[in-house]
MIDRENTI-22804 format. One line per 2 residues: their letters; for each residue y, z, x of C-alpha. Coordinates in Angstrom, 1 decimal. Last residue first. Layout:
BEGIN
a> Y:Z:X ~ ...
***
This chain:
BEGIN
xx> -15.7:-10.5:1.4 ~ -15.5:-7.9:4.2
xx> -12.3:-7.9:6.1 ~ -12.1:-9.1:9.7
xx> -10.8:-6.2:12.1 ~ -7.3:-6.2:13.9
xx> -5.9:-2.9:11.9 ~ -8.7:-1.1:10.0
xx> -10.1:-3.0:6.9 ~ -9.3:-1.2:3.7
xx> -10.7:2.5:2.3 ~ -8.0:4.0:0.5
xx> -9.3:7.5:-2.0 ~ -7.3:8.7:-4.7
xx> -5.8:5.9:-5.9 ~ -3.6:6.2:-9.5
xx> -3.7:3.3:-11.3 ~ -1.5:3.5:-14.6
xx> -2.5:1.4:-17.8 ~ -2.5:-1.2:-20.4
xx> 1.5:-2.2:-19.4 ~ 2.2:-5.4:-21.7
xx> 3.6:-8.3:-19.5 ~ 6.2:-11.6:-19.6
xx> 9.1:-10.5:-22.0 ~ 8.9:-6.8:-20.4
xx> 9.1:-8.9:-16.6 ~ 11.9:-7.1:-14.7
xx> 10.8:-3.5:-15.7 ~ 7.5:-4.7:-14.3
xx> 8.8:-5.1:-10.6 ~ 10.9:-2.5:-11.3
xx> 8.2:-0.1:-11.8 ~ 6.1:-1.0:-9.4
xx> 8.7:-0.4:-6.4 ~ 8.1:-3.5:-3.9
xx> 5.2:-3.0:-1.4 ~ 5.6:-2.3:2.3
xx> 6.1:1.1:1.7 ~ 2.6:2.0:0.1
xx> 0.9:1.1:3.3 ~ -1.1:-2.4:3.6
xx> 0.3:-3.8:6.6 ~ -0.5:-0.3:8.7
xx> -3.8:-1.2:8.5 ~ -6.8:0.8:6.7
xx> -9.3:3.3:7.2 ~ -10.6:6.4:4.9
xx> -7.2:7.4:3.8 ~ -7.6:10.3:1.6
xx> -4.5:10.4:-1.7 ~ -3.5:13.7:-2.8
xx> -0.1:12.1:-2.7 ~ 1.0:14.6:-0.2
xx> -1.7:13.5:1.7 ~ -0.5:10.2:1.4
xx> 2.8:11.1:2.8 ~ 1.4:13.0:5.6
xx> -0.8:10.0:6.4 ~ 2.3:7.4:6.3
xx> 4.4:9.3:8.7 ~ 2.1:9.8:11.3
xx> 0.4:6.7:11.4 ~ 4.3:4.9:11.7
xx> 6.2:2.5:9.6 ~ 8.5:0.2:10.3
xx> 7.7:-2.1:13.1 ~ 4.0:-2.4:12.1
xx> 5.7:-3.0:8.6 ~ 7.5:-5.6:9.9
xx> 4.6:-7.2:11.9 ~ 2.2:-7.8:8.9
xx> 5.2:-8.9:6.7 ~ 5.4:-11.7:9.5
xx> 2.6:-12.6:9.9 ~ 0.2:-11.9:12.9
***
């Protein structure tokens, strides 16, 4: 597993991450705990950091996750 993979599996907990997606008004179909919001850097300092480099078109808000669960092969 890499390493990112095995932080956030030491970070983050099922629990945790489905109450705050729920809260989001977001429904998690399946996914890995790799790929929850918290592993990601904050969007908005991420392009805050590149105005010379970007031109925001738009804001994607999920509603619905569906990713490979945790230890299966993703479809291509």
């Amino acid at each position: 597993m890499e390493g990112n993979a095995c932080q956030a599996l030491q970070s983050f907990d099922w629990g945790n991450v489905k109450r705050q997606l729920a809260a989001a008004g977001v429904e998690l179909l399946s996914a890995g705990l790799d790929e929850v919001p918290g592993v990601y850097k904050d969007i908005h300092s991420v392009m805050a950091a590149q105005t010379d480099l970007v031109e925001v078109l738009g804001k994607f808000e999920p509603r619905i996750v569906k990713m490979c669960p945790a230890g299966e092969k993703a479809e291509d």
